[in-house]
NULO-63354 format. One record per residue (C-alpha): x, y, z; residue in three letters; residue number from 1. Coordinates in Angstrom, 1 decimal, padded with zeros to 4 digits. Layout:
N
     c1     c2     c3 code pos
      X      Y      Z  ALA NUM
...
% end
This chain:
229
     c1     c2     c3 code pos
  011.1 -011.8 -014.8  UNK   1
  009.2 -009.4 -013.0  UNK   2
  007.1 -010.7 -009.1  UNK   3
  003.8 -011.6 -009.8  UNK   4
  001.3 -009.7 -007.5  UNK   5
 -002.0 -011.4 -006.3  UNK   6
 -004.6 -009.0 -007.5  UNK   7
 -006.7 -011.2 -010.0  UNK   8
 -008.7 -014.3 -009.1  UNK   9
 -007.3 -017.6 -009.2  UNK  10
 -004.0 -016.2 -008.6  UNK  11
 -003.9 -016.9 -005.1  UNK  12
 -002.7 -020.5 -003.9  UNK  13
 -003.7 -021.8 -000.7  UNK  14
 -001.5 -023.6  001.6  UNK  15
 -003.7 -025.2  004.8  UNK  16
 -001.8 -026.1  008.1  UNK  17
 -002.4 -029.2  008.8  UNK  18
 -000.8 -027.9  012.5  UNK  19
 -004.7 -027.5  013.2  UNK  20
 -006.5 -030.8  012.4  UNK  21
 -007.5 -033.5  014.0  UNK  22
 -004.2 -035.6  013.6  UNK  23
 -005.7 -039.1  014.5  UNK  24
 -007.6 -038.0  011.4  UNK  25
 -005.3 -037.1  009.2  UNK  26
 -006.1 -039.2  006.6  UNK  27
 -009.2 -038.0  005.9  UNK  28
 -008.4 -034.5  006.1  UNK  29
 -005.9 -034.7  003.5  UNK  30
 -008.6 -036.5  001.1  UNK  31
 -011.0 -033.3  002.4  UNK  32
 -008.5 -030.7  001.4  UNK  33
 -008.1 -032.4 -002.3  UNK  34
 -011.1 -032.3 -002.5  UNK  35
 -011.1 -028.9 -002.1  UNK  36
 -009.1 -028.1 -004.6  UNK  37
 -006.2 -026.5 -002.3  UNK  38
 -002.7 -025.9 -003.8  UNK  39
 -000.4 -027.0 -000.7  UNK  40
 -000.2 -029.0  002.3  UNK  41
  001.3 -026.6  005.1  UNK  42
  003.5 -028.4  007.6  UNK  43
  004.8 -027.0  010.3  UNK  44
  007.7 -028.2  012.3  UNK  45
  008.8 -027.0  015.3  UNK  46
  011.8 -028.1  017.9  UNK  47
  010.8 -026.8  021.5  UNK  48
  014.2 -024.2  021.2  UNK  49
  013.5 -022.0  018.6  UNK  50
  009.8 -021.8  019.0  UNK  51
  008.1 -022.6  022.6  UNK  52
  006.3 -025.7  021.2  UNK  53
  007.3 -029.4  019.9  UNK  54
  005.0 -030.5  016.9  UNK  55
  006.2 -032.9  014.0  UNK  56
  009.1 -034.0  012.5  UNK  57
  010.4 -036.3  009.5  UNK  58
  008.5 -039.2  010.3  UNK  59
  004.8 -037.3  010.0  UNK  60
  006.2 -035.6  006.6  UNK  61
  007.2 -039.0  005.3  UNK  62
  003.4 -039.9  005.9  UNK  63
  001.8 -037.5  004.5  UNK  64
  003.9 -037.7  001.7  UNK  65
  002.6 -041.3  001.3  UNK  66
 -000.7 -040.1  001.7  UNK  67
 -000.9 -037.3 -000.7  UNK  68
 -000.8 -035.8 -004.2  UNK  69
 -000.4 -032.5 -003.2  UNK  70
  002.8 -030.6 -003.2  UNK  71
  004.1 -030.2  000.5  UNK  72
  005.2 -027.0  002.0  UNK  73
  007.4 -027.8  005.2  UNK  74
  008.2 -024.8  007.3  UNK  75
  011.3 -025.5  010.0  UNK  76
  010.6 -023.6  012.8  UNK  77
  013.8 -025.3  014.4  UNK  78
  017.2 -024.3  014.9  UNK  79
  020.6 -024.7  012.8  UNK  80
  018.0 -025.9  010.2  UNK  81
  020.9 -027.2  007.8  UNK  82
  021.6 -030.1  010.0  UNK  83
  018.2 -031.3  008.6  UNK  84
  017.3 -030.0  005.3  UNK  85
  018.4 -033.5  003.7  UNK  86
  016.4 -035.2  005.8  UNK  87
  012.9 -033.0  005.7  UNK  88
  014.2 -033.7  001.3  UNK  89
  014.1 -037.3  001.5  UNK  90
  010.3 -037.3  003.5  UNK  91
  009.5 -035.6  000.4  UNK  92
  009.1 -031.4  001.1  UNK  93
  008.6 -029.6 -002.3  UNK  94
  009.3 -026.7 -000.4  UNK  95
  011.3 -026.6  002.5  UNK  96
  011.9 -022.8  004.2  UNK  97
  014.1 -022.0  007.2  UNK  98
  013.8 -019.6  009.3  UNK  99
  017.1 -016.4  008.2  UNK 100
  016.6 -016.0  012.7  UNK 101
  017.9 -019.9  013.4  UNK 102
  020.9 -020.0  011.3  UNK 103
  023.9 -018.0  011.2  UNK 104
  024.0 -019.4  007.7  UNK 105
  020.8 -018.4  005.7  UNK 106
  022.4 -018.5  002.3  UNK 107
  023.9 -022.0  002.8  UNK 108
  020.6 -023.4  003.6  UNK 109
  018.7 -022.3  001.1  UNK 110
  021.4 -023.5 -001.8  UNK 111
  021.4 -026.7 -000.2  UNK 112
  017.3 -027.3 -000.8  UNK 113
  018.1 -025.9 -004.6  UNK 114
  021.0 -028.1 -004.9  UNK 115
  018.4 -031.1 -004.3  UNK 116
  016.2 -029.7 -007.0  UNK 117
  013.2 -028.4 -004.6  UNK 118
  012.2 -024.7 -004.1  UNK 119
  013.7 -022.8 -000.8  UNK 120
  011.7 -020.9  001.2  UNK 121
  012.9 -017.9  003.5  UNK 122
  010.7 -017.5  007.0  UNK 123
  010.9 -013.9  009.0  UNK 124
  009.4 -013.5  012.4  UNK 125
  007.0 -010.3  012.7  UNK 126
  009.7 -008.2  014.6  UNK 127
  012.4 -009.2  012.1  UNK 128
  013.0 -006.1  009.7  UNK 129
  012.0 -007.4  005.5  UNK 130
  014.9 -005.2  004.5  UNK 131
  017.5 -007.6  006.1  UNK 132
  016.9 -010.2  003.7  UNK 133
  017.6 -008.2  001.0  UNK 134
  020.6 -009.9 -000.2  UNK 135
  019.3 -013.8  000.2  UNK 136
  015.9 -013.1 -002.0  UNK 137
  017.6 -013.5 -005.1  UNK 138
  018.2 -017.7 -003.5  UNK 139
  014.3 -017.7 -002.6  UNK 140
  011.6 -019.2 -004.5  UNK 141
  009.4 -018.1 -001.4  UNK 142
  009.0 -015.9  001.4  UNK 143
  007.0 -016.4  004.6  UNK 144
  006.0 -013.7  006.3  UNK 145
  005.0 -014.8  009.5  UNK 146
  002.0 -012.9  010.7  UNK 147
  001.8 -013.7  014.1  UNK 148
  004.7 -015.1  016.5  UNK 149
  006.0 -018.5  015.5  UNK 150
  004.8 -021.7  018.2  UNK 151
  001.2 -021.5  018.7  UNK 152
 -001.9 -021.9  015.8  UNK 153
 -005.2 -019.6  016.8  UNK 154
 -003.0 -016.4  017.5  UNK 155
 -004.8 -012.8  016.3  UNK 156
 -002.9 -011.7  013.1  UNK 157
 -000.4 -008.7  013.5  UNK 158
 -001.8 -005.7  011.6  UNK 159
  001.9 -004.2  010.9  UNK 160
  002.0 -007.3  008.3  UNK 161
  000.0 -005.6  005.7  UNK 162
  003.5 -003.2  005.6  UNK 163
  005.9 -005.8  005.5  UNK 164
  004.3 -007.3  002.1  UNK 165
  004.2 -004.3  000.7  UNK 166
  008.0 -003.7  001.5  UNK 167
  008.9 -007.4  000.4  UNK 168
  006.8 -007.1 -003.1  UNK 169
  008.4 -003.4 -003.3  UNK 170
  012.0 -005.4 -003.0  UNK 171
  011.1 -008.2 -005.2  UNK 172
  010.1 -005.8 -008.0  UNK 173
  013.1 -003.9 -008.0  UNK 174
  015.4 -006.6 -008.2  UNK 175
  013.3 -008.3 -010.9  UNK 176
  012.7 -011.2 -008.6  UNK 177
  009.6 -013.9 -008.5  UNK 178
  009.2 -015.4 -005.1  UNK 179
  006.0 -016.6 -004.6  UNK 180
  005.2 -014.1 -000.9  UNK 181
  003.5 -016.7  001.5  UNK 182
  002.0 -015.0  004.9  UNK 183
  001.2 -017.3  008.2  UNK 184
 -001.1 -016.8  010.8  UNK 185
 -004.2 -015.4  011.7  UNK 186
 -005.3 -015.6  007.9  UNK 187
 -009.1 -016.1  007.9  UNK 188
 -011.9 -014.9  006.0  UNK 189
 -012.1 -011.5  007.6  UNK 190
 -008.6 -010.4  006.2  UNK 191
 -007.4 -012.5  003.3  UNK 192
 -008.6 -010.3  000.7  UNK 193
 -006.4 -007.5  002.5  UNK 194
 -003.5 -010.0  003.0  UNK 195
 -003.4 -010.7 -001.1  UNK 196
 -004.3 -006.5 -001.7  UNK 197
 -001.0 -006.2  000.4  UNK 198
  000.7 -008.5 -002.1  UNK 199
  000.7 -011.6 -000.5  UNK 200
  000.0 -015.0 -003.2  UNK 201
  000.0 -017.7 -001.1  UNK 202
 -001.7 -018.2  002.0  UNK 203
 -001.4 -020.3  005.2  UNK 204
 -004.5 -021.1  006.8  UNK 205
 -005.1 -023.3  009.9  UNK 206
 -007.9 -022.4  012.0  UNK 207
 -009.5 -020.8  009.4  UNK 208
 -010.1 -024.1  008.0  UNK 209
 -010.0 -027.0  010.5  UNK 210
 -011.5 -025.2  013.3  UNK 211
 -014.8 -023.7  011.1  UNK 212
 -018.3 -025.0  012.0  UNK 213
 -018.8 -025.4  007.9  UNK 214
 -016.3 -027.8  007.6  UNK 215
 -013.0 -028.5  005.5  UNK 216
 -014.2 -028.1  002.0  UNK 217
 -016.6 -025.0  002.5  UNK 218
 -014.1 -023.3  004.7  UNK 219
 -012.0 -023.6  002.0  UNK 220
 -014.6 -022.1 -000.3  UNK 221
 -015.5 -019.4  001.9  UNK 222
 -011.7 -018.6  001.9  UNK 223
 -011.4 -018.5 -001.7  UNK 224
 -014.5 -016.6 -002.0  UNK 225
 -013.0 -014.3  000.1  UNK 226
 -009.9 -013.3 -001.9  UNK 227
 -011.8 -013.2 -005.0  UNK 228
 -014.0 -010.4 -004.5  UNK 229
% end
């Protein structure tokens, strides 16, 4: 099974960050983003230790869950991530990745998300070397790339990214592996179409999309549009 690289239209999923909206709204801007035809819900977790900032936990994922069709994509952005893997499961994550920089035990994470029956994701912070997660890909059914430092939405997008897919689709092909490549941060209209040109097939997006003057649904457009060209 060989990695499936983003080059043709259609081929690129899009995963929102809810992160960015307007949370006394969230309701609606779940029913915006089906509407729109999206692929994911993006949510992003985050503990006040490993990242600067405190955002949601189970209780909001359990809500959305309630609220949505859409598969959710729950990224912990906390430490010793294990200690809550069953938890993030049962407030229904599809996929749930951890971070390989807050566990000493990557591997045992992501086996515990298969053993559940839901795809594991693998997170790595821009200064954290792609070829150190050589050995855990073959447990991945996704990668995140974070393009810009983990904690904050609206940050500029790290231009050494457009490397790091190329190196993790380069890895991925040689070992005959199909992770879908997922990259965080800064993605907007301006450089999505380089993003999925690097290799990337599944993008994050949260200011691109809840903080556009066109609104959800054409920001969405305008980001498909985008990585169709």
């Amino acid at each position: 099974m060989t990695h499936a690289h983003a080059s043709t239209p259609g081929t690129v999923a899009l995963a929102p960050s809810i992160l960015d909206s307007d949370l006394t709204r969230l309701g609606d801007s779940l029913d915006a983003l089906e509407r729109a035809g999206v692929e994911y819900i993006h949510l992003d977790v985050m503990d006040g230790r490993f990242v600067p900032n405190i955002s949601i936990g189970v209780p909001v994922v359990a809500s959305v869950r309630k609220a949505t069709q859409l598969p959710l994509d729950v990224h912990l952005m906390i430490v010793e991530p294990e200690r809550y893997v069953n938890a993030f499961l049962d407030a229904g994550a599809d996929i749930l990745t951890v971070h390989v920089e807050a566990t000493p035990h990557p591997h045992r994470a992501l086996q515990m998300i298969r053993e559940r029956g839901r795809r594991a994701g693998l997170a790595l912070n821009p200064g954290t070397p792609v070829s150190t997660v050589r050995d855990l890909l073959p447990f991945c059914d996704l990668v995140l790339l974070m393009s810009v430092n983990p904690g904050f939405g609206g940050q500029a997008f790290i231009e050494t990214t457009y490397r790091r897919i190329g190196e993790l689709t380069e890895m991925l092909d040689r070992d005959g592996l199909s992770a879908l490549v997922e990259v965080d941060g800064g993605v907007g209209v301006a450089n999505a179409a380089r993003v999925v040109q690097a290799g990337a097939n599944m993008l994050v997006a949260g200011s691109a999309i809840f903080k556009s003057k066109l609104g959800v649904e054409e920001a969405v457009k305008a980001l498909r549009a985008a990585v169709s060209r």
